[in-house]
Structure formats: C-alpha cells, structure tokens
C-alpha positions in Angstrom: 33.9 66.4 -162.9 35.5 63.4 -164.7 38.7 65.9 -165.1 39.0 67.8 -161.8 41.6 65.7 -159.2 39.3 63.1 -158.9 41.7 62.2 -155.4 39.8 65.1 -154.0 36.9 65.4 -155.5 34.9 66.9 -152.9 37.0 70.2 -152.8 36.8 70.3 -156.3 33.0 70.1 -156.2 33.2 72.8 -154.1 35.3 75.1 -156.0 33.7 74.2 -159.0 30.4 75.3 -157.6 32.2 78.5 -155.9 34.0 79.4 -159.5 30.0 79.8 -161.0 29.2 76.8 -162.2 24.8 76.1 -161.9 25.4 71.9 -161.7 28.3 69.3 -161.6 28.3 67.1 -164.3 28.7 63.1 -163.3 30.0 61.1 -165.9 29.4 57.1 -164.5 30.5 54.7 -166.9 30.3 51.2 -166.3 33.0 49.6 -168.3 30.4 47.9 -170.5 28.4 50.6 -172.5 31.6 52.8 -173.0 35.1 50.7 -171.8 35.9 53.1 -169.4 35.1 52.7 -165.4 34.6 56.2 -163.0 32.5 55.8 -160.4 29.0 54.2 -159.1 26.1 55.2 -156.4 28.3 55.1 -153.2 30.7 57.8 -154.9 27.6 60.2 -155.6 26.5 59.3 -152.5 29.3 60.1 -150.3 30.3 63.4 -152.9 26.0 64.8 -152.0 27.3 65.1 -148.3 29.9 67.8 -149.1 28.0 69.6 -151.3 24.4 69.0 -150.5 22.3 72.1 -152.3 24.0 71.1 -155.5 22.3 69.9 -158.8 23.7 66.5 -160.0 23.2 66.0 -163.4 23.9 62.1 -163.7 25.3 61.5 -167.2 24.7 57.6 -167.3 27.1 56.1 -169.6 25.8 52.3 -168.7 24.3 49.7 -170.6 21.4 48.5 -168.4 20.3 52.4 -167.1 17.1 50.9 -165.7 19.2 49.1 -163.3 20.8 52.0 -162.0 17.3 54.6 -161.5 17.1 53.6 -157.7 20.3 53.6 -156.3 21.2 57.1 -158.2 18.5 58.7 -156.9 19.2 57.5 -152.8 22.3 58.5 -153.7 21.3 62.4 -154.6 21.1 62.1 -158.5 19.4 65.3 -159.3 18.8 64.2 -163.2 19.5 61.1 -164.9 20.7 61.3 -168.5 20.6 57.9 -169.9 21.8 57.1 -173.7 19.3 55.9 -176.1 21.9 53.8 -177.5 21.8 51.7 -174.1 18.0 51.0 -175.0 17.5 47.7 -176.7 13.9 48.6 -178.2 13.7 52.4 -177.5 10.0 52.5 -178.3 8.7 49.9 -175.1 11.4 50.7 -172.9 12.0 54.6 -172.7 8.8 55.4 -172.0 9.2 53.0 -168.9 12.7 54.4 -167.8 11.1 58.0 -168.0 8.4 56.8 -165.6 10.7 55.2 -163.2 12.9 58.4 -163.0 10.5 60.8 -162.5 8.7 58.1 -159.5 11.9 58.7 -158.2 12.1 62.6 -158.2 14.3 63.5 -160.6 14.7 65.3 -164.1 14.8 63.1 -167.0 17.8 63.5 -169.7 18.6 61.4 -173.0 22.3 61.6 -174.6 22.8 61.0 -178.0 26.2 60.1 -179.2 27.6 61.4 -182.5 26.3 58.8 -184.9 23.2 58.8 -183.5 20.6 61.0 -185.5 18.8 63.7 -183.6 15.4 62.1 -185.3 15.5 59.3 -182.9 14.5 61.2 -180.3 11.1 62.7 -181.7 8.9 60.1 -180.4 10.2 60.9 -176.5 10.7 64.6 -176.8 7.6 65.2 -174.5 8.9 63.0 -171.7 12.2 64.3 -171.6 13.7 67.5 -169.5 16.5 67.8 -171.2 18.6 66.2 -174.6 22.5 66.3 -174.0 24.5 66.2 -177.9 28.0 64.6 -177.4 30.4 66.2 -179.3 33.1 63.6 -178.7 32.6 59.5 -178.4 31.5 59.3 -175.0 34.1 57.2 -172.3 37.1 59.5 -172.2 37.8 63.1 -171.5 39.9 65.3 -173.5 38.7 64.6 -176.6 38.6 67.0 -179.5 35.1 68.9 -180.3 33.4 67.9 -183.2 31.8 70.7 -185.2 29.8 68.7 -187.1 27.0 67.7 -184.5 25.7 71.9 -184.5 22.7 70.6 -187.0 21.5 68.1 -184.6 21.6 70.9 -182.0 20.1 73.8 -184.3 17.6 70.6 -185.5 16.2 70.5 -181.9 16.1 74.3 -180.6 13.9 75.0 -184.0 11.6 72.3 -183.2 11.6 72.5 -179.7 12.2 76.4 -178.4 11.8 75.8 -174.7 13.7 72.3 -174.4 16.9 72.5 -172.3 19.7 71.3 -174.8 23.1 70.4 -173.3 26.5 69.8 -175.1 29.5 68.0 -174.0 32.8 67.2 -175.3 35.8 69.6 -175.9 33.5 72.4 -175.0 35.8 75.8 -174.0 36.2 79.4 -174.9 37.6 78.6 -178.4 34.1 76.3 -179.1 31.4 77.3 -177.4 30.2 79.9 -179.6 29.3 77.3 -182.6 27.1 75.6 -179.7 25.3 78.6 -178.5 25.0 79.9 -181.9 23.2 76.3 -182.9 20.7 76.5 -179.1 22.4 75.2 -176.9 22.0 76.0 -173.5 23.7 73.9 -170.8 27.6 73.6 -171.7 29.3 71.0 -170.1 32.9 71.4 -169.4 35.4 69.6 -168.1 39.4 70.0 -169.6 39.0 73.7 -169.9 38.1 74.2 -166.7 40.3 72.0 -164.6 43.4 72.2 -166.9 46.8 73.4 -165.0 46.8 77.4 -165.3 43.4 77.8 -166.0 41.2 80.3 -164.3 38.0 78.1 -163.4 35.8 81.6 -162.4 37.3 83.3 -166.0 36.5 80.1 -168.2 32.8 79.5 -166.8 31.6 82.8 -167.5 33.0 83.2 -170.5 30.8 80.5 -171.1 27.9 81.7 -169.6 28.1 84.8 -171.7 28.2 82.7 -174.6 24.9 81.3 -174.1 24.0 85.1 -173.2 24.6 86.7 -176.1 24.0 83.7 -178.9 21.2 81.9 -177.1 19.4 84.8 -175.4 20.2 87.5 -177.8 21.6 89.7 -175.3 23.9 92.7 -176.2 27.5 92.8 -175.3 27.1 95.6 -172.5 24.6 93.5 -171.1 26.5 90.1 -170.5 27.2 89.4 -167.0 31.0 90.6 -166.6 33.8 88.8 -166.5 36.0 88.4 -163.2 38.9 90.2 -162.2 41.8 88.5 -162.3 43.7 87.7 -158.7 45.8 90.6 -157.3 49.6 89.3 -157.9 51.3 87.4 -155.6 54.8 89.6 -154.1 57.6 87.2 -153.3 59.2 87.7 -150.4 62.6 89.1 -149.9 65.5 87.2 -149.8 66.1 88.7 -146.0 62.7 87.4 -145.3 63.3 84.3 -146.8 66.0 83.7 -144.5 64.6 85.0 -141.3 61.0 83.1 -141.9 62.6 79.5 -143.6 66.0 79.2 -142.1 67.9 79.0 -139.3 71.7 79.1 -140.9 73.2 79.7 -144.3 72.4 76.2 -145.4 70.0 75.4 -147.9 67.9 73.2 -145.7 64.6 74.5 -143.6 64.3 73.9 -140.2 61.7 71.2 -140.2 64.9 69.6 -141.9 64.2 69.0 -145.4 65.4 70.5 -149.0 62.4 72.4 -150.4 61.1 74.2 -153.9 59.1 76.9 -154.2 57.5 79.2 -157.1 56.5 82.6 -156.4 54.0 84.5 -159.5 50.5 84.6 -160.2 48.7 82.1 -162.5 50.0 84.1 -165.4 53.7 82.6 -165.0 52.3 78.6 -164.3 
C-alpha cells in the first residue's frame, strides 16, 4: 500500500481488495531500521475499520520489532513480518518474538534483505509461517528488481515445499515470472499496481496466473482468465456539452469557473 494515494488510503484498500488482491501489504518503517518513516499502530488501526475482513500482512521494517507485537496486533495486524537483521542475537531472541506473536494471534513472518543469506534462516524455519525475499533495499518504493535473489528463493522452496515464500520489490508483469519460476508464492506489489494508467484488476491477475502456471504447474487453458478491459468511455457531443455545462457561449460553467476535461478510456492516460 506504501504506493497507492496514501491521502486516501482507505479507498484504496478497498479497491485494491475489489481489483483481486488476497492481502494488503503494510510496509511500517520507523525511521531507525530503514531511514524512511510511513505509518505506526493508530494508522492500521483506523485503516482495519474500513476494511475489516481484510488480511494485514505487517511488514515491520523497525529496529526493536518486539516493541511493536502488542500494539500491531490491537490494531488488526493479521501477520507480522519482522527482519532478522533488526534481531541483535537471532538465536535467543527470535524464538521469543515468534512466541509473543503467535500469544497474540497472528501469523509469524521473517524478511530477509538482499545481503542477507537465506542460510540464516534454517534454525527458525519451523516457527515461521511465512519467509518474505526483498528484492530491493528495503525503505523506499520504486525500486528496481534484483534478479539475483531467485537462488535464495529456489534455496527455500526445495528445502521447504509447503512454506509460504513472499517477494517484494519491483515485482510486476515484466518480473514475476523469474519469482514464480524460483517458488515463490505470495507477490507483493506495489508501483505496478498503483502507477497512473494502470489497470489494478489486469496487473493482479496476471500475477496470480504467474504463480499458477510456474508455481502450481497449471496449464495455460487452465489459468484463471484475465479481465475484460472497461467498455470505452463516448464523449459527449459538443451540443451536449453546451446544453449540460453552459449557460452562454462563454467558456465559463455555470457554477462560474474555467474547467478542463479529458474524455477516453485508460488506453489514451
């Protein structure tokens, strides 16, 4: 969600969730861990009241994330995903944060930024519901995907066939194959669905077929189809125009003021 019109964020929860998306993704960054600041507990909070069946996948970009267990889960926090590069001593304290998640009822999730190697993981993989592989340096959105993270990916779904694997970070129709192909299976993304132009229903399944086809080996005439494209938009005639917006031959409305508009479908934005 870190790229939809964050000053209305609860419409775009909504039509994000109404496009076909299964979650919303909540990127909360504290300023510390990663030097950017989004948004805390009361945001999440407030957000759960407008879209209350949704599945909030917490990506916790913080540098204390035990701090933060209680407070995201009052708020609605469906799953915490806390980085294991915010742990100071991984082995005493993760199994700890695990505990207090899950005491607090929700999924547990570990992100592992890109120069972090997938073998630090191994020793939690059984407390864990879910691994998310950044393909970008976590803090900003926007970012160019890195390629070169796939073995960590393919690395995990070998090892671990049934684990939920996420990916995020320039993930879109041109690069989501390479991720699918390597196992994973929740796709996080933000840019190429909230860009200007973009057809959020088109974009999500086109990743969701991705994951079909590479991930569950499905063939092509079995994919779950891709939306029809809005029926195209008729501009009004001139005489139309004229009697609906204006009461003379100037070029002012009646309310009183000089106005623009564009008539076409999302092909001509």
């Amino acid at each position: 969600m870190l790229a939809s019109d964050l000053a209305d964020l609860a419409r775009e929860a909504q039509r994000t969730l109404q496009n076909g998306a299964d979650y919303l993704h909540l990127d909360v960054m504290d300023g510390v861990f990663v030097p950017n600041i989004t948004w805390g507990p009361p945001v999440v909070e407030c957000l759960r009241k407008h879209v209350e069946d949704a599945f909030f996948d917490c990506h916790m970009m913080v540098s204390k994330p035990l701090e933060y267990v209680k407070p995201m889960a009052k708020a609605g926090g469906s799953q915490y995903t806390f980085h294991i590069e915010a742990v100071e001593n991984p082995k005493a304290e993760i199994p700890e944060l695990c505990d207090a998640i899950r005491k607090n009822n929700m999924k547990v999730g570990i992100a592992l930024s890109p120069e972090t190697e997938v073998e630090a993981l191994s020793p939690f993989v059984s407390l864990i519901d879910m691994v998310l592989i950044m393909t970008v340096k976590p803090g900003f959105g926007g970012q160019k995907f890195m390629p070169n993270m796939m073995p960590k990916i393919l690395t995990l779904r070998e090892a671990h066939p049934t684990l939920d694997i996420g990916v995020d970070g320039g993930l879109g129709p041109g690069t989501v194959d390479a991720a699918a192909r390597a196992g994973a299976n929740m796709i996080v993304a933000g840019s190429a669905c909230f860009k200007p132009g973009a057809r959020m229903d088109e974009t999500i399944m086109v990743l969701r077929r991705s994951v079909q086809k590479h991930g569950h080996k499905r063939k092509d005439e079995d994919l779950s189809p891709i939306p029809a494209p809005p029926p195209a938009t008729e501009p009004p005639s001139p005489d139309r125009l004229r009697t609906e917006y204006f009461d003379s031959d100037s070029d002012c409305s009646i309310a009183g003021g000089c106005f623009m508009m564009h008539w076409g479908g999302p092909s001509d934005k």
